[in-house]
N, C-alpha and C positions, 0 to 999 in steps of 0.2 A: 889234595891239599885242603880241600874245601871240608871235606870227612873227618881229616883229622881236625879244625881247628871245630865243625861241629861236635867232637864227640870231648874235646878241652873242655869248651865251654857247657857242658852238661855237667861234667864231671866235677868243674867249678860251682854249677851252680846244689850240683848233688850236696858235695862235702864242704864246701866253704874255705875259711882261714883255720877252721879247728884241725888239729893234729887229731885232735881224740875223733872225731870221726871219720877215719883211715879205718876204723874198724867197721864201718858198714860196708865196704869193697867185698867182703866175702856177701853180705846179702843180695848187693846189688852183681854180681857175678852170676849167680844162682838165679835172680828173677829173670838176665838176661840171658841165660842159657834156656829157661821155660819158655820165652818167647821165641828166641831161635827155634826148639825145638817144633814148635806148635806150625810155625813159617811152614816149615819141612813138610811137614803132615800135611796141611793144606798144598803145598805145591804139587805134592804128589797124586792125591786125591784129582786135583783140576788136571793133571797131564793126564789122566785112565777117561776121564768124561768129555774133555771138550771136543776129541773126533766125534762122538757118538752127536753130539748137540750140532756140529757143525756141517755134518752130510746129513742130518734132516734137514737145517735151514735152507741148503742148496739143491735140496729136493723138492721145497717147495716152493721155490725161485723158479724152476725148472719147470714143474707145473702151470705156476702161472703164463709163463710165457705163451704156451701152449697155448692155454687156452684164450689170452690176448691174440693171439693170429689168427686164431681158428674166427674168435668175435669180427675182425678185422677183416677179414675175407667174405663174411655173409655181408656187412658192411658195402662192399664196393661191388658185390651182388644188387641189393638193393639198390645202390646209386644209382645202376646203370638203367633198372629195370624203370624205376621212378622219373628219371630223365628221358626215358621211351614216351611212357605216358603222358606226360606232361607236352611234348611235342605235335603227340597226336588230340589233345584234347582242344590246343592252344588254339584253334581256328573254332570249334563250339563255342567254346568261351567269350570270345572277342563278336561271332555274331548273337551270345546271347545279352551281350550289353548292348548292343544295338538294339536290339528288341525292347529292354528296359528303359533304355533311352526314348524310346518312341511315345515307352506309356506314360512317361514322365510327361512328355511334351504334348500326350494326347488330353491329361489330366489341367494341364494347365489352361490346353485351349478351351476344354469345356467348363473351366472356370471361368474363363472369361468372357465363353459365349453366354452362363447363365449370368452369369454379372451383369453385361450388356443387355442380356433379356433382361432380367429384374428391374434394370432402371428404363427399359422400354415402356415396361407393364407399369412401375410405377408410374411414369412422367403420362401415360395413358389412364392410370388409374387418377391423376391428379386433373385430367380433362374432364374425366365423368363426375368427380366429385363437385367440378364448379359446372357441369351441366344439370346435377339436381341440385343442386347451390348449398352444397357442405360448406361446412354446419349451418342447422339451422338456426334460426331465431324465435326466442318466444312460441317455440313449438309449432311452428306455423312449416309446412312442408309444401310449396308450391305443385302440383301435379306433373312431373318429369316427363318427358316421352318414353314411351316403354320400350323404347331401343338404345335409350342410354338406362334404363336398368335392367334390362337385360343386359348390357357390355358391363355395367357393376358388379351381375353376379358372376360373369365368364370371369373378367380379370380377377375378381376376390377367389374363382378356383383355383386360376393360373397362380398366385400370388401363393397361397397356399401349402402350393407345391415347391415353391424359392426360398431356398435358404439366403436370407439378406448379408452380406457382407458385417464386419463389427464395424468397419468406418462409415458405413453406412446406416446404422442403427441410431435414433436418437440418445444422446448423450445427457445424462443427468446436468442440474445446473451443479446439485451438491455432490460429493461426495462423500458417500459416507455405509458405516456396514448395515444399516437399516434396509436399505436398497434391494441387500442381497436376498433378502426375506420374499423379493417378487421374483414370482418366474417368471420368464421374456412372455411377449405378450405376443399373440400369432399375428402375424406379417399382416395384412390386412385393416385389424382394430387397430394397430398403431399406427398405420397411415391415416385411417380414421382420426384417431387421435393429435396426429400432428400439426393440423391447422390450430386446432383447440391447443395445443402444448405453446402451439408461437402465440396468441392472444393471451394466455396465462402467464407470461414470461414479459409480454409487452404489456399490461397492466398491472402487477403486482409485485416487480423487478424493477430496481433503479430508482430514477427519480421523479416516478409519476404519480399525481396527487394520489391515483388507486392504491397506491401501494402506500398503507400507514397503519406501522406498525398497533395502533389504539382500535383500529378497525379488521382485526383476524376475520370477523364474519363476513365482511364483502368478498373475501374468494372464497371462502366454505360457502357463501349463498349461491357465487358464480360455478363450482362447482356441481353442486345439487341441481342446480338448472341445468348445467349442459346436461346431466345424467337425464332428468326428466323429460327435456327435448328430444332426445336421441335414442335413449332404450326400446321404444316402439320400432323406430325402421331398423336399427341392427336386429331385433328381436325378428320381426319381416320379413328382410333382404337375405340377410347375412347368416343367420340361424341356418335357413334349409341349405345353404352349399354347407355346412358344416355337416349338417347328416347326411348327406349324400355323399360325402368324402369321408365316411367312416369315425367322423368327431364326434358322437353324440353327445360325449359327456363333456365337451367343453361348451361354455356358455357364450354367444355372443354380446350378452348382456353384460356379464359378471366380468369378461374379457377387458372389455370399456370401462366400468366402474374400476377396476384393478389401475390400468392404463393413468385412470383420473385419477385416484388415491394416490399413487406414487406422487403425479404432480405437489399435492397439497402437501407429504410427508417430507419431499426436498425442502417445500416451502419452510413449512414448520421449524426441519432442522437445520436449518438457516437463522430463522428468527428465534426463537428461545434461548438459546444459549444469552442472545444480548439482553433478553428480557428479563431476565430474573435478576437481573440489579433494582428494577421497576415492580415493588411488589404490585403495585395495581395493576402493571400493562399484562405482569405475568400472569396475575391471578384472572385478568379479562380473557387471556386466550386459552388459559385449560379451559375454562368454563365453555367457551367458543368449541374447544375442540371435542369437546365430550359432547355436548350438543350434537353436534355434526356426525358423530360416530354413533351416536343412539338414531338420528335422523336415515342414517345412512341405513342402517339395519333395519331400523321399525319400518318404514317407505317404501326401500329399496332392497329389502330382504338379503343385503350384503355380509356372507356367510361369518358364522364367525372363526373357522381356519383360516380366513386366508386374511396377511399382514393388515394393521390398518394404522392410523394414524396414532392408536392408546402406543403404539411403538415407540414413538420421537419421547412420549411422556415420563416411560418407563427407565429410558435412560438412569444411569445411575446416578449423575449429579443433577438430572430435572428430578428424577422421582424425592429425592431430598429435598429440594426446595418444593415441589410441591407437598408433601408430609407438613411441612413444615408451615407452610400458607394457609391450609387445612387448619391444620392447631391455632393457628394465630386467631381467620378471622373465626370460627369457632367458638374460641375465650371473650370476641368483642361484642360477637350475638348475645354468648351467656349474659353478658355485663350487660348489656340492653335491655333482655326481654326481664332480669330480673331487676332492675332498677324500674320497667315504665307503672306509671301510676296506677295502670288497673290489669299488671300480674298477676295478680289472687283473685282477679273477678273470675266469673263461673261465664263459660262460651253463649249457653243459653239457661233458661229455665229450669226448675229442678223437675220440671213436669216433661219433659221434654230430653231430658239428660240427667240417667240414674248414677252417671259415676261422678258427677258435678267437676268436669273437666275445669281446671282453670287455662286461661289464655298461657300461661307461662308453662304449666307441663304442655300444651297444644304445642307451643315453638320451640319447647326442647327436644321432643318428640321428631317434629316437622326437621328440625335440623341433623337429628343422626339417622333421618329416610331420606334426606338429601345425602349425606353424605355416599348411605348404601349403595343410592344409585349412582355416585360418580365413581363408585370404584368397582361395582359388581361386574362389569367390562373386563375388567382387566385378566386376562390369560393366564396370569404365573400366580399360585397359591399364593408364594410367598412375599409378593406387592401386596395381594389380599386380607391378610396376615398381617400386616403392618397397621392398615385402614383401621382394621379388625380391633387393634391392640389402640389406638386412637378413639376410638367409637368408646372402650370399655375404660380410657384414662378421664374422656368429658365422661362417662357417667358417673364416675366416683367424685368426679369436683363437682360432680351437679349436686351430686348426697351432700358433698362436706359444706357446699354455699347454703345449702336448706338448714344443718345445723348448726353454724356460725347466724344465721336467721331467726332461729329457733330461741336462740342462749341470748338475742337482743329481745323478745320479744315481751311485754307486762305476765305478772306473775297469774295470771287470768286465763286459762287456756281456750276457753268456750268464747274469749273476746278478742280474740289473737290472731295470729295467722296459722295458727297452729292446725282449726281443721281443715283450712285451705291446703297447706302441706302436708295431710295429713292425706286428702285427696289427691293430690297429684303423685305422692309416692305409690300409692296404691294404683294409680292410674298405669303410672311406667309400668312399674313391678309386673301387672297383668298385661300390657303390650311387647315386654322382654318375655314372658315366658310363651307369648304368641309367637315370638319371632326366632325363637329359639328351637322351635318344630318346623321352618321355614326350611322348605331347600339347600338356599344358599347357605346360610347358618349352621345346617349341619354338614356340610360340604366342609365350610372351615374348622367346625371342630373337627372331622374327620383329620384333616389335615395339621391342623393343632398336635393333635397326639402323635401324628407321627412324626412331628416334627420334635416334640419334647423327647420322644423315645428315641431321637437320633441325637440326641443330646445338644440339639440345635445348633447341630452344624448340616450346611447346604439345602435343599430347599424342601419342601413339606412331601415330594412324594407324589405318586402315580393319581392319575384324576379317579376319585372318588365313586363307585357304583354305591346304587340302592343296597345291594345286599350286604355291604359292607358297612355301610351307616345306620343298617338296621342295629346292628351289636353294639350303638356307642352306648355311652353310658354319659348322660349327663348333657348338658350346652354349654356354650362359650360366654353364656350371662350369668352360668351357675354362683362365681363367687358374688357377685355385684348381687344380683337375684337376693342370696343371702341378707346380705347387709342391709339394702333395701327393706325386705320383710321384716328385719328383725327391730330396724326403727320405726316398721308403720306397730308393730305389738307396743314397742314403749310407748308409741306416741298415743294407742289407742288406751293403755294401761292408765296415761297420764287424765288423758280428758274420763275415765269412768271415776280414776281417783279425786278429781276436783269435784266429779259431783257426790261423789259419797259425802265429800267433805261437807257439803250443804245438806246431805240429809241427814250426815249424822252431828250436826249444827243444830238440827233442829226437831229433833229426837231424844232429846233429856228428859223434858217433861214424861214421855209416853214410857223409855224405859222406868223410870221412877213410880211409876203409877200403880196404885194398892192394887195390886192384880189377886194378891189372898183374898180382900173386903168387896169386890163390887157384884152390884147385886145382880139378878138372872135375868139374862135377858127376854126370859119366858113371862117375865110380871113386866117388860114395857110392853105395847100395841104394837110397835114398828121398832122393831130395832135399830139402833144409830151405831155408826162408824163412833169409836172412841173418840172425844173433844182432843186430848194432846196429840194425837197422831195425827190430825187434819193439814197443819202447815206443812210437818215433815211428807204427807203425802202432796198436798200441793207445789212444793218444791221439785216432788220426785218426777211428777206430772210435767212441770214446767223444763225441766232440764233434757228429759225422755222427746218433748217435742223440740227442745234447741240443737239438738243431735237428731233429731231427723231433719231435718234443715237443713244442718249446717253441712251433714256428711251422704256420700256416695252412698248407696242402695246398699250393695256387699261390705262395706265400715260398719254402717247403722246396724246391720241386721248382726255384726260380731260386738259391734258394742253393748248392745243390751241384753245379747246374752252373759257377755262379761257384766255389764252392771246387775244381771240377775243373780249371779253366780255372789257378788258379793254381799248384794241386798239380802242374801239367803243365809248368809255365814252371819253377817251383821245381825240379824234380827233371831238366828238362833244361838250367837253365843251371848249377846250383851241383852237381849233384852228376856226368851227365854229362859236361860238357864243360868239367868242372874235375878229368878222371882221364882213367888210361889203363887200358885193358881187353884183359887177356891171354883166351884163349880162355874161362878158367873163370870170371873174370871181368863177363865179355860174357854167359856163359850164365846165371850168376847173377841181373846185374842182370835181366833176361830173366822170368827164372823169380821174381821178388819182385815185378817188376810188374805180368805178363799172371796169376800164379797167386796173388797176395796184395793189393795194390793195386786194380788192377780190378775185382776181385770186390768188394772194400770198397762201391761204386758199382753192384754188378750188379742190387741187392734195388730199383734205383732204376728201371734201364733194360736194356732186353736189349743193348746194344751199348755198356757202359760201356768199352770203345779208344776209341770214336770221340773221346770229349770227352779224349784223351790223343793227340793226334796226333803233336806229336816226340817226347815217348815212345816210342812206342810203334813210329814210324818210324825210331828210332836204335836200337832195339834189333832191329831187323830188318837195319839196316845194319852191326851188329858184331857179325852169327850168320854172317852170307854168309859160306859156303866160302871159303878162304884165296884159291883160285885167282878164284874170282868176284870179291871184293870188289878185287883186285888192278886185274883186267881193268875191272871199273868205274870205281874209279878213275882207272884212262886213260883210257875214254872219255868220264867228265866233262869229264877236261881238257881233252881234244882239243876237246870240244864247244863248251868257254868259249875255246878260243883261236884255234879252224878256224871256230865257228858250225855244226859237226855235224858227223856220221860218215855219210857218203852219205847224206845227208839226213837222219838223224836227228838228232830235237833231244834237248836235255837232259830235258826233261818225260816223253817217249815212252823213254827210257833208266831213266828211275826208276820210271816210273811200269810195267814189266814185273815190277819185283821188290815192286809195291805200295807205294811210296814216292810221295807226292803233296803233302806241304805241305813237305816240306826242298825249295830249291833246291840247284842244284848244288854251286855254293861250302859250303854247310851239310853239304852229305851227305858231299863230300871233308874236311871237317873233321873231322866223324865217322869217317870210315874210315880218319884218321890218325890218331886215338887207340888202334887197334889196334896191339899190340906186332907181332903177328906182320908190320905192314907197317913198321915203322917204320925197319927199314934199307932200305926202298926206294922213301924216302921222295924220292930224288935222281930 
C-alpha cells in the first residue's frame, strides 16, 4: 500500500494537473525500464563475486585466530616461568634491603658522629682561641704557651678535614646576590673570623652611636685593623697546616681578608640603597669605599679576582646615582675653579715652568686624574665606558666655557685672557695625548671599538691583550684632541694677527719710502738701519718679547715662526713689489733686513733667513751686478719661452746665485723693479 501511494505521488509530482503532459508517460517508461535494466546487471554481477570475497574474509578470520592461541599459550608459558622466579629471588631481595637499610642508618650515624665532632673541635677550638686571646688588639699578641698553639694547629687540621653543617655556618645579616660572588671560606678562618663578625655587627648595627651612617669610614678603618693585627699569626700559625694538608694555593691571609670583605659588602648593601636620597651622605661613602678598596689592594695586596666591595657600587641603580653624583659635583668644581680670582695665574715662574701652566687648567686636569682613579677599579669594561664617556663630556664643556670666555673678553688679545687660555688648551691637549698611550686608555679604546662594532648592544668584549691594542688606530681623546688643537691654531693665528696689525700700523712710512732715489750706502761711514722702519721694528721687537712671556715654550716657538711666515709675505708683497729699487736702494732694503729684522728672530734660531725666503731671495736678486742681473734675466726668459739654455732649466739658473723658492716669472719681476734695468726692459 505504501508503494503504491509512493509511486501516485511521483507520478503526481512528474505530470502535474496538465493533460498535455500524459505524453511524457512514454519517456518516463523508457528511463524506468533503463534503470531496471542496469538493477539487473548489477545484481547479477554481485551474486558471481560476493562468495569469492566472502571465504577469503573467513579465511582470514580463521588465521587469525590461530595465531591469537598460539600468542596466548607462550603467554601463560611465561607467566608461569616468571612467577617461579620471582619466588625464588623474593628472599635476595628482602635481605638486600636490609643491607641498604643498614647503610642508610650507618651514613646517618656518621653524620652525626662528625657533627658532634665538629662542635666538639669547635667549642675546643673556641677555648684555645681565648687561651691566646683571639683577636687581638692594637697588634699587640701576648706570648701564648706553646701547647695551646700547638692544640691551635692540631684542631685547625682536624677542623679542616669537617665539613661544617649549613645551620651551623654563619649567616649573612644581608641578603643579597653580591654574597654569592664569595666562595665559603675554610672552616677554620671563619672561626677565626667569628668573634670579629659578632663585634662588627655589635658596633656598626642597630642603635649604637658606632654605627652612623655620615661616618662609613669608622668600619672600613675597623676593618683594615683587624686585617693589619691578624695577617702575621694566620700567615704563622695557620699557613703551614695548610701546606701540609696539600692547600698550598689557598692563602691563610687572603682567606681572612675574603671573610672580612664580605662583612663590609653586607654592611654597604645595607646602607646605600637608603643613602642615595642624601647626595652628600652618598657621595661621602663612595668616596669612603673607594678609599678602602685601593687601601685594601695597595697594603694588603687584596687580589684583584677575587669580589670586593666596587660590587655593592656597581649595582645597577647605585651605579646610576653614582654617574650621576660624578657629573654633578664635577660641573660645581668647574664652576669654582673657573670663577676664583687667580685662575689664569701661572702655578710658578716662567723660569721654572716652560708650559706656563695656569691654576685652572692644574684643577681641571687634577679633577679628570681623580676621576681616573675612582673608576679604574672597576672590573666590567662596560662601567668603565660609562666614566670614560663622562671624563670626555667635562672635556668638551671645559673647551665651550674657555670660548664663551674668549667672545667676553676686550678686543685686545695680548691684554686678555686669551694667552692664559691659549696655555692651558695647549696644556690639556699635550697631557690627553700623554694619556691616551696610557694602558688603561687604550684598554678602553680597545674596548670602545668593540663595543661600536657590536652596534652597542651588551658589554665591550673579552679583556684586552697587548697584541691586540697594538693594531688600534687612534685614542679615546682623538675627537676632543681635535677640536682642542684646532682652537689653540686660531687662537695662536688670532694673537700673531693682532700683532701684524701694529706692525703693519706702523709701517706706511717705510713702505712709501723713495726706494728708486736713495743714495748708497757705500758714500755713508756706518750704515744706518732706515729712519721709517725704526718704530715698526720697535714694535715688532716689543710684541716678539710680550709673546715670550706671556706664552708656553712650545706656543712661542710656533708663534714666531707663524709671525715670521707673515712678516715675510708682508714685506715681500706690500713693500717689495709695490717699489722700485735704485742701487742704494736695493742695498738698503738689504741691509734693514739681513742686519735689523733677522736678527730681531736670531735669539730664537740660528738661521732666522731661512723662515724669510722671498725676502731674503729678492734681496739677493736686486744686489746682482748690473751686468749679472741683466744676463739673468735673459736667461729666464729664454728658459720660459725655449724650455732652457742647452739644457738648463730655470731651477738650476737660480738656484747657482742661491735663489730657490722665487720661480722664474717671480725673480724677472724682481729684477724689473731695478731702475738700473729698467730701460732695458724691451
Amino acid at each position: 500500500m505504501d508503494l503504491r501511494k509512493n509511486v501516485i505521488n511521483k507520478l503526481n509530482i512528474e505530470f502535474g494537473k496538465d493533460v498535455k503532459n500524459i505524453s511524457k508517460s512514454h519517456e518516463l517508461y523508457k528511463k524506468l525500464q533503463e534503470e531496471k535494466t542496469a538493477i539487473e546487471k548489477s545484481l547479477s554481477l554481485a551474486s558471481s563475486e560476493v562468495p569469492s570475497k566472502v571465504s577469503a574474509a573467513i579465511k582470514g578470520v580463521e588465521d587469525t585466530n590461530i595465531e591469537i592461541n598460539k600468542l596466548t599459550a607462550k603467554f601463560d608459558v611465561l607467566n608461569v616461568a616468571v612467577r617461579s622466579q620471582l619466588m625464588k629471588v623474593e628472599g635476595t631481595a628482602s635481605q638486600l634491603q636490609d643491607h641498604i637499610d643498614k647503610i642508610d642508618n650507618l651514613k646517618r650515624i656518621l653524620a652525626y658522629l662528625r657533627c658532634v665532632k665538629a662542635i666538639e673541635d669547635i667549642r675546643e677550638f673556641d677555648m684555645v682561641l681565648k687561651a691566646i686571646k683571639w683577636p687581638f688588639v692594637n697588634n699587640v699578641l701576648a706570648t701564648p704557651p706553646p701547647d695551646a698553639l700547638h692544640r691551635f694547629q692540631l684542631l685547625t687540621e682536624f677542623l679542616l678535614q669537617l665539613q661544617l653543617p649549613e645551620d651551623l655556618l654563619p649567616q649573612a645579616v644581608v641578603t643579597s646576590a653580591l654574597l654569592t660572588d664569595f666562595a665559603p671560606v675554610c672552616l677554620p678562618i671563619s672561626l677565626l673570623i667569628r668573634p670579629l663578625r659578632k663585634r662588627f655587627l655589635f658596633h656598626f648595627y642597630g642603635a649604637k652611636q658606632t654605627n652612623r651612617p655620615d661616618k662609613p669610614e669608622w668600619f672600613f678603618t675597623q676593618t683594615l685593623t683587624w686585617i693589619r693585627d691578624h695577617e702575621k699569626f694566620v700567615s704563622q700559625w695557620v699557613q703551614p697546616v695548610l701546606n701540609r694538608n696539600n692547600l698550598h694555593p689557598v692563602s691563610a691571609k687572603l682567606e681572612m681578608m675574603r671573610g672580612l670583605v664580605q662583612l663590609v659588602v653586607e654592611k654597604l648593601h645595607s646602607e646605600l640603597p637608603h643613602l642615595q636620597y642624601d647626595d652628600t651622605l652618598f657621595s661621602h661613602t663612595v668616596d669612603e669605599t673607594l678609599g678602602f678598596d685601593r687601601e685594601l689592594r695597595d697594603s694588603f695586596g687584596y687580589p684583584a679576582s677575587q669580589p670586593s666591595v666596587i660590587g655593592v657600587l656597581t649595582q645597577a641603580q647605585i651605579f646610576v646615582k653614582w654617574i650621576h653624583m660624578e657629573k654633578k659635583y664635577a660641573g660645581e668644581k668647574m664652576d669654582a675653579m673657573l670663577s676664583s680670582d687667580t685662575a689664569w695665574l701661572p702655578l710658578s715662574t716662567p723660569e721654572l715652568d716652560e708650559l706656563r701652566v695656569t691654576e685652572c687648567g692644574e684643577s681641571f686636569l687634577t679633577l679628570l686624574l681623580t676621576i681616573t682613579e675612582r673608576y679604574s677599579s672597576l672590573p666590567q669594561p662596560g662601567h668603565r665606558l660609562q666614566f670614560l664617556e663622562l671624563q670626555l663630556e667635562l672635556l668638551d664643556d671645559f673647551r665651550v666655557r674657555l670660548l664663551q670666555l674668549l667672545h667676553e673678553e676686550p678686543t685686545d688679545p695680548l691684554n686678555s685672557l686669551l694667552p692664559a687660555i691659549l696655555n692651558t688648551i695647549s696644556y690639556l691637549a699635550s697631557v690627553l695625548q700623554e694619556w691616551g698611550g696610557l694602558t688603561h686608555f687604550l684598554q678602553l679604546q680597545y674596548y670602545k671599538v668593540q663595543f661600536d662594532s657590536a652596534g652597542g648592544h651588551g658589554d665591550a668584549g673579552q679583556k684586552a691583550n697587548s697584541t691586540e691594542m697594538e693594531g688600534l688606530q687612534g685614542t679615546v681623546f682623538d675627537d676632543v684632541l681635535g677640536l682642542l688643537l684646532h682652537m689653540k691654531d686660531e687662537l695662536i693665528n688670532t694673537l700673531c694677527e693682532a700683532v701684524m696689525m701694529d706692525v703693519m700700523a706702523r709701517s706706511r712710512e717705510y713702505r712709501k719710502d723713495k726706494w728708486f732715489a736713495m743714495p748708497s750706502p757705500k758714500e755713508l761711514v756706518n750704515p744706518t738701519v732706515t729712519p721709517s722702519v725704526c718704530l715698526m721694528f720697535q714694535v715688532l721687537a716689543e710684541r716678539l718679547h710680550q709673546l715670550q712671556e706671556l706664552l708656553s715654550v712650545p706656543l712661542f716657538s710656533t708663534a714666531w715662526q707663524t709671525l715670521a711666515q707673515h712678516l715675510n709675505q708682508f714685506v715681500y708683497e706690500e713693500v717689495i713689489l709695490q717699489n722700485n729699487f735704485n742701487e742704494g736702494g736695493a742695498m738698503q732694503l738689504q741691509y734693514d733686513m739681513t742686519r735689523n729684522m733677522f736678527p730681531l728672530f736670531g735669539q730664537f734660531t740660528r738661521k732666522p733667513d731661512v723662515h724669510f725666503p722671498q725676502v731674503k731671495e729678492s734681496c739677493v736678486l736686486l744686489n746682482l751686478p748690473k751686468g749679472s742681473a741683466h744676463l739673468l734675466r735673459d736667461t729666464l726668459r729664454s728658459c720660459l719661452v725655449d724650455g732652457g739654455v742647452e739644457g738648463l732649466q730655470e731651477e738650476d739658473v737660480l738656484a747657482e746665485i742661491g735663489v730657490h723658492r722665487l720661480d722664474a716669472e717671480k725673480a724677472i719681476t724682481i729684477l724689473n723693479l731695478r731702475t738700473d734695468l729698467t730701460h732695458l726692459l724691451a
